[in-house]
C-alpha positions in Angstrom: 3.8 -8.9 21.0 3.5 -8.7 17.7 3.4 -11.7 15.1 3.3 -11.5 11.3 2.0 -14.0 8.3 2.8 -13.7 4.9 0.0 -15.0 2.6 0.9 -15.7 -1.6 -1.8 -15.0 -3.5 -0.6 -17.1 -6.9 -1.9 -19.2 -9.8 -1.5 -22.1 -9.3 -0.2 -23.0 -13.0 1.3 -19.7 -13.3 -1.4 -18.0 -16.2 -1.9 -15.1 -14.3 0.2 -12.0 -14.7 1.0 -9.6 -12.1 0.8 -12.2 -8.9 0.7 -10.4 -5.7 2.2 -11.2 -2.8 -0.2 -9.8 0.8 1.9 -9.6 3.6 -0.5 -9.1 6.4 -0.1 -8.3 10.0 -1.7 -9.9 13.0 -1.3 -7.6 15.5 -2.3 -7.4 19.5 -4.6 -4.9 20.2 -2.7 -2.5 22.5 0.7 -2.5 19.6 -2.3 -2.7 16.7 -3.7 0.6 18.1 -0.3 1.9 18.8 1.0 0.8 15.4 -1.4 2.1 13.4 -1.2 6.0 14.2 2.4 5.9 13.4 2.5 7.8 9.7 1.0 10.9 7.8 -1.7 12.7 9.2 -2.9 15.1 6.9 -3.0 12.3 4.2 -5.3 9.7 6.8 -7.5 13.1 7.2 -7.8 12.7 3.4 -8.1 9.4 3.3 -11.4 9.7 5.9 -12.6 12.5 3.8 -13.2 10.6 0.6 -13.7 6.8 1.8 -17.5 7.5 1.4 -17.3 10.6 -1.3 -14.9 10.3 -3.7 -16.4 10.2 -7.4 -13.4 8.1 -9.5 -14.9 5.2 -9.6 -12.3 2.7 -10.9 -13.9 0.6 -12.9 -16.2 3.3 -14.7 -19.7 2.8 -13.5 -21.1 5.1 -11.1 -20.0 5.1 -7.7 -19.2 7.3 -4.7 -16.6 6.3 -2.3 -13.8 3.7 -2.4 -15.5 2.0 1.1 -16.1 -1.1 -1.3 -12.9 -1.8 -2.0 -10.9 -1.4 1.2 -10.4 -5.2 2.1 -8.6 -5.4 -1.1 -6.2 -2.0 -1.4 -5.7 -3.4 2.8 -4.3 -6.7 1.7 -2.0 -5.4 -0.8 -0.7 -2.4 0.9 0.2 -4.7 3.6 -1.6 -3.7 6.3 -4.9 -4.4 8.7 -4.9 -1.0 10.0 -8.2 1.2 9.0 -8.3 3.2 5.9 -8.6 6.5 8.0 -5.0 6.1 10.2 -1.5 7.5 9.4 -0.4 3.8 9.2 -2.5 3.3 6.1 -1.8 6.1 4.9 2.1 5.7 5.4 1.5 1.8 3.8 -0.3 3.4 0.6 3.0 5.4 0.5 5.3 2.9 0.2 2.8 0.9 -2.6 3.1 4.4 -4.5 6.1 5.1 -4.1 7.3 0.8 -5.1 5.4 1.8 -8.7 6.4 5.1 -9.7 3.3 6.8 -8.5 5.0 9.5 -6.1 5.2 9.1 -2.5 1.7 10.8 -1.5 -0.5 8.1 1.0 -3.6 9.3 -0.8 -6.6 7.5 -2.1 -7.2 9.4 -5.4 -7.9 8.9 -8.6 -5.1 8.0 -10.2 -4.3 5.5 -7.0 -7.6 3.8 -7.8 -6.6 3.3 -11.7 -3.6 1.6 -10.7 -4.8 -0.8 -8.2 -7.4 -2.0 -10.9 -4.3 -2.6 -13.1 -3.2 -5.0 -10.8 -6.2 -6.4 -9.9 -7.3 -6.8 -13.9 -3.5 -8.1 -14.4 -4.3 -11.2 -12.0 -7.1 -12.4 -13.9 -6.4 -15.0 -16.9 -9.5 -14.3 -18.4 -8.9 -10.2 -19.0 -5.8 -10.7 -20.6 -7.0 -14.0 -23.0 -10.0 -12.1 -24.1 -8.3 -9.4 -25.1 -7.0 -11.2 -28.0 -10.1 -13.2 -28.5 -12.9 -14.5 -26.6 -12.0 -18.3 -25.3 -13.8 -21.0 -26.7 -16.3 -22.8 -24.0 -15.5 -25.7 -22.9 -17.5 -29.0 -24.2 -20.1 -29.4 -21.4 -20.0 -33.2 -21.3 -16.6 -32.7 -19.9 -18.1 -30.4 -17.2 -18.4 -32.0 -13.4 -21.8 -30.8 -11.5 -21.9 -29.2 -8.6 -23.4 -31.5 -5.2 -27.0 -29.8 -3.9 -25.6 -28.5 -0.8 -22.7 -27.2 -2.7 -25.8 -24.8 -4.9 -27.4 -21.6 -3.7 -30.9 -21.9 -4.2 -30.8 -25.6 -5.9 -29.8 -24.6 -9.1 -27.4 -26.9 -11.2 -24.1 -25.9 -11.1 -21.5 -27.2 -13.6 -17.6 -26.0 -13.6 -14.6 -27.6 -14.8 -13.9 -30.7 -12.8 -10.7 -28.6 -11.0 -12.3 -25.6 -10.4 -15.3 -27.5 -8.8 -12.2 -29.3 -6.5 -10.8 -26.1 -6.1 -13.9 -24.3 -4.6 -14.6 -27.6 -2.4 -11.3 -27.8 -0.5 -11.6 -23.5 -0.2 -15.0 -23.8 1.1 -14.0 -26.1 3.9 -11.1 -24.5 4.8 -13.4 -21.1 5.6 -16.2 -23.1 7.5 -13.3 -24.3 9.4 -11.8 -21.0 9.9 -15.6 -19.5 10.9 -16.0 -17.3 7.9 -19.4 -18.4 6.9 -20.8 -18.5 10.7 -23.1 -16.2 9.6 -25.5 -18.5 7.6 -25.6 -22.3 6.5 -25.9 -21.3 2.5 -23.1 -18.8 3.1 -20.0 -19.4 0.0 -22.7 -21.9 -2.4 -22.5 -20.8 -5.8 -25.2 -19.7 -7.5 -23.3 -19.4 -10.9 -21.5 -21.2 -12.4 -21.0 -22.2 -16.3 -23.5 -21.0 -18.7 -23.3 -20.8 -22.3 -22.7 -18.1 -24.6 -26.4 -18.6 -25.6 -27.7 -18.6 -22.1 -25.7 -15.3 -21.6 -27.1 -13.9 -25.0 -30.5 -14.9 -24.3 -30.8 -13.5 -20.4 -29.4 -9.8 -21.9 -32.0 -9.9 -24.5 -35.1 -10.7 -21.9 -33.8 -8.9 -18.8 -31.3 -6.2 -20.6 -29.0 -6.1 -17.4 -26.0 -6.6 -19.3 -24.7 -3.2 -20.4 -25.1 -4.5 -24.1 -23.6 -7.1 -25.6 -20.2 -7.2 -23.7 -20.8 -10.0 -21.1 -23.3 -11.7 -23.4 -20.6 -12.3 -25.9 -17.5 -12.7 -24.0 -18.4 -13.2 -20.5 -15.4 -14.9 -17.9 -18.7 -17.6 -17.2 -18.3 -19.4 -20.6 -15.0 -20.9 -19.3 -16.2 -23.1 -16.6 -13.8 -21.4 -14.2 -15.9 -18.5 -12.9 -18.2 -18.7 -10.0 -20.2 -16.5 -8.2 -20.5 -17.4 -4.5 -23.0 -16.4 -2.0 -21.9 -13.5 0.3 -25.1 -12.6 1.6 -27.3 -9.4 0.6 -27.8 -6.1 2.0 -31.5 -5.5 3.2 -33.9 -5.7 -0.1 -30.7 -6.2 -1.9 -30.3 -9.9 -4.3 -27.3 -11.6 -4.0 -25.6 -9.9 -6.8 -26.8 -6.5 -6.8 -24.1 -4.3 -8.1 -25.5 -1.4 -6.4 -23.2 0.5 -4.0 -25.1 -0.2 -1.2 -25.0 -4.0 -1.5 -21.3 -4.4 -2.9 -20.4 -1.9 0.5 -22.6 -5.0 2.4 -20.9 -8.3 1.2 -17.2 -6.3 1.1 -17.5 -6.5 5.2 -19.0 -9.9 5.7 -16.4 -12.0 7.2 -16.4 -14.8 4.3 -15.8 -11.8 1.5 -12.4 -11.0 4.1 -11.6 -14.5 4.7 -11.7 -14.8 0.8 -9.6 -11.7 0.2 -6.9 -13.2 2.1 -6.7 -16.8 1.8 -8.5 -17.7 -1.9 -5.4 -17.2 -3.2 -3.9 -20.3 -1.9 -6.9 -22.3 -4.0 -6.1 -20.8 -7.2 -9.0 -18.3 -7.1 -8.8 -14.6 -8.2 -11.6 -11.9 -7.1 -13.1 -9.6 -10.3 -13.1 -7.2 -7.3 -16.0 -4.7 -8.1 -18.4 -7.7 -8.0 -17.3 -9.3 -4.5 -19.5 -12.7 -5.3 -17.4 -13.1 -8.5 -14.1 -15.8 -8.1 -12.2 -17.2 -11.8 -9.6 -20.6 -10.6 -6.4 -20.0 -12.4 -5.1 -23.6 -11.9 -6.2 -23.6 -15.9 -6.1 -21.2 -18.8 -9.6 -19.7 -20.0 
């Protein structure tokens, strides 16, 4: 038998462009097998051929593969079969085909490009910083975050929604299993900091590729948060490296979130998997 669910992902005041609706299949696992080799073949035999090779990285930093992102071009293709079956590949079609990208079921470059469109389009932040950089918020309006709620027992401060937000989403994945893996498992271990803190931690630890997130970074808002996902072996909790964004993109809380952090106002910025911006207000 086979039973479907439909899952909004939305602002929840309605600031972010490009909304996306995931319609995602639960399937039984003889029809899911059966199901999911029904489609192209020679494009899912393309579609295995670069998952771990191709060089367009979408969001111009070196990379190899598009592994990292498969949770996310999954959910919005509308489908839970694997990125290497006809049924993918026929789903990737259909995406394509809805945008005026031709009817080919192939991961390539231009396919990456415009998924980051719409995954750029979803975030506030990108398109309000584009015109200027938002103003942070006054910090003594700022709620704190509770110790258990902080990775590491740093303070964490967020605007006082946002921090209600992330609470009731939180709870609804330890509920649903997702962080089974490990008590600290979805604690943020960023939350606001100041466009001096920013400034100051590019200048002593020059991990910021220049100046950009120093002076304009989502943080400043009080809506961004970065959550911990876990780490690949020798990896830290936010290593961009491919190796550790391939890690936390297939823990079960990073999927959990992909589907269902939607329906808290949260938005992914989806190369950094530990990165979440609330929507319920404007930057």
């Amino acid at each position: 038998m086979r039973k479907s669910q439909s899952i909004r992902l939305f602002p929840n005041r309605g600031v972010a462009a490009g909304a996306a609706f995931l319609s995602v299949a639960l399937l039984a696992s003889s029809a899911h097998a059966e199901s999911c080799l029904d489609g192209p073949l020679g494009d899912a035999a393309r579609n295995a051929a670069t998952f771990d090779t191709l060089a367009d990285a979408p969001f111009g930093r070196p990379e190899v593969g598009w592994a990292s992102y498969d949770a996310w071009i999954r959910a919005d293709i509308g489908t839970t079969c694997g990125a290497a079956t006809p049924a993918f590949a026929r789903a990737l079609s259909r995406w394509r085909a809805r945008r005026g990208l031709g009817g080919s079921g192939v991961i390539d470059a231009q396919t990456l490009a415009a998924f980051r469109q719409v995954w750029s389009a979803r975030r506030p932040f990108v398109a309000v910083s584009k015109r200027a950089c938002p103003l942070p918020p006054d910090e003594s309006t700022l709620a704190v975050a509770r110790a258990d709620e902080s990775y590491g027992g740093k303070r964490i401060q967020l605007r006082p929604g946002a921090l209600t937000a992330y609470r009731r989403m939180a709870a609804a994945a330890r509920a649903a299993g997702a962080t089974a893996g490990g008590a600290d498992l979805l604690k943020i271990f960023s939350g606001y900091r100041s466009p001096a803190y920013d400034a100051a931690r590019c200048a002593t630890q020059g991990n910021c590729q220049g100046l950009t997130r120093a002076s304009c970074s989502p943080h400043r808002t009080g809506l961004a948060m970065d959550l911990n996902l876990g780490a690949a072996p020798g990896r830290a909790v936010d290593s961009a490296d491919d190796v550790n964004r391939l890690y936390l993109s297939r823990t079960a809380a990073y999927r959990w979130l992909v589907l269902n952090a939607g329906r808290y106002g949260f938005v992914n910025y989806v190369f950094e998997p530990w990165h979440w911006e609330w929507t319920g207000e404007a930057p």
